[in-house]
N, C-alpha and C positions, 0 to 999 in steps of 0.2 A: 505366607507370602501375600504381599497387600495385590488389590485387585489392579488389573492394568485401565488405562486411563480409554475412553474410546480415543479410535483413531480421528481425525479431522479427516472429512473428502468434500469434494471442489462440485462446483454447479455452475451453470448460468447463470447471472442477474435477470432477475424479474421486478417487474414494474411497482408488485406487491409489496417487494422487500424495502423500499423507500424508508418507511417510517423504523425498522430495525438498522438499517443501516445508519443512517443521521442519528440516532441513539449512541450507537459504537462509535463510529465518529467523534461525539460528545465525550464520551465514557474516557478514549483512549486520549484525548486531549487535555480533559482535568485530570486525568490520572497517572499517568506516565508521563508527563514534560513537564512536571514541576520542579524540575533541578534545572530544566536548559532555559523555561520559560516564567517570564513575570505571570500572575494572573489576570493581569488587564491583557498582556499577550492572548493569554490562550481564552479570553472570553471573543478575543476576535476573533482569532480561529476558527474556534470554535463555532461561532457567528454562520458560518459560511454554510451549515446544515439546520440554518433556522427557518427560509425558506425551502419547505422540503421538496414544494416542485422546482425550485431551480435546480435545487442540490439533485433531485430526478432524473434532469436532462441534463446533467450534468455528468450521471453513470449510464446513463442510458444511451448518450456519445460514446463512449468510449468502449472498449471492451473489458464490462467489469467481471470478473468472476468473485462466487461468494464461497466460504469455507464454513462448510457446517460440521458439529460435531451434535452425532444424533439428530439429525435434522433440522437442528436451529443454526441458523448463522451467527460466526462467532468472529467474524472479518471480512475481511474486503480490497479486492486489488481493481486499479483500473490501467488497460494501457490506452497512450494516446497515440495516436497514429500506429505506425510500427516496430516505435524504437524509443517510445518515453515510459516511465511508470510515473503517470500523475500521482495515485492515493494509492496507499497502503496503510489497512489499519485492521489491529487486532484487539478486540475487547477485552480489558484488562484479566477478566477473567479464567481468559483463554491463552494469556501470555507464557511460555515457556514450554508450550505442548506441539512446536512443530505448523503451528497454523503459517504465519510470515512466511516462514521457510518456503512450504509447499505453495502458496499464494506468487512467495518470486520464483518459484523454481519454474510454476507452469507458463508465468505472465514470459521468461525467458526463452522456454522453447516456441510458447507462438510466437513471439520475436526474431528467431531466427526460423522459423518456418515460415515466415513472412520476407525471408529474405534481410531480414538487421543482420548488419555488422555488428554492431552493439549495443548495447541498451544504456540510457541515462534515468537516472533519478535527481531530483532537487531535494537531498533528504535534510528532515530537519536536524537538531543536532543530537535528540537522543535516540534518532534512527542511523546515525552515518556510522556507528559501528556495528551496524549490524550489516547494514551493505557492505561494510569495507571487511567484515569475513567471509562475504558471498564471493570477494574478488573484483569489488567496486572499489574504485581509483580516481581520490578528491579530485576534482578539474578548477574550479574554483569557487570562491564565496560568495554568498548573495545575499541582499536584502531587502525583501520586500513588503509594502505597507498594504495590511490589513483592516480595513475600517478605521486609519489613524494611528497603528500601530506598527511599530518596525518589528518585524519577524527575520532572525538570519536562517541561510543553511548552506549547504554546500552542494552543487553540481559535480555529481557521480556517474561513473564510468566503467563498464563491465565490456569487453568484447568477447565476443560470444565464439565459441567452436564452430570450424568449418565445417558444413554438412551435421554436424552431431544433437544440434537442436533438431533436424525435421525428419533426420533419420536416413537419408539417402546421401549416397556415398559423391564426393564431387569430384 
């Protein structure tokens, strides 16, 4: 029987993790959207983790949680206010092991433990079917420029369970 895989578990973002984080970022952007994206695309994209203190307070806004396996970070979610999921990103490495999942699963219950009706994403396009088997529901298309460059995606839509994100009964 082959060995099981370690599990992924969740942590706070720390100020430290900057320079790993803008890595994965990078990683998950030349490696996984080269079917949805040009390469001049994703070197803008991409872009947005080149100054690593902007991209910093940029996580450090929001509420980012990190997913390590073994204690290295191997992704990354952020929400923005109460009801957006800005970034989600899992390092190629780590794709297929449950990390995404567990990243939206928690980013959704503080959502509705925060009081959301439901939660939106602007996922890109070879993220929108991975929302849309979480139960995200396209709202519409968008496209925005990048350092010069048109990036699409789509504006998603998940409404969240009465009471059953925070656990108390309403």
């Amino acid at each position: 029987m082959g060995q099981a895989l370690p599990k992924p578990a969740l942590r706070p973002f720390l100020a430290a993790d900057v320079p790993v984080l803008a890595a994965i970022f990078v990683a998950a952007i030349e490696e996984l959207t080269g079917d949805d994206y040009s390469e001049a695309q994703q070197q803008a994209w991409a872009s947005a983790a080149d100054d690593e203190e902007q991209f910093g307070k940029r996580l450090a806004g929001e509420l980012t949680l990190i997913a390590t396996i073994q204690n290295s970070p191997v992704g990354f979610a952020s929400l923005k206010g109460a009801d957006h999921i800005d970034m989600l990103f899992v390092h190629p490495s780590a794709v297929g092991q449950g990390v995404a999942r567990m990243l939206c699963e928690a980013l959704e219950k503080i959502a509705g433990g925060r009081g959301a009706k439901s939660l939106t994403v602007d996922a890109s396009d070879n993220a929108s079917e991975f929302f849309q088997k979480r139960g995200y529901i396209g709202k519409q298309r968008n496209t925005v420029t990048v350092n010069g460059e048109w990036l699409a995606n789509t504006t998603m839509q998940k409404t969240l369970g009465e009471g059953a994100a925070s656990g108390v009964p309403t």
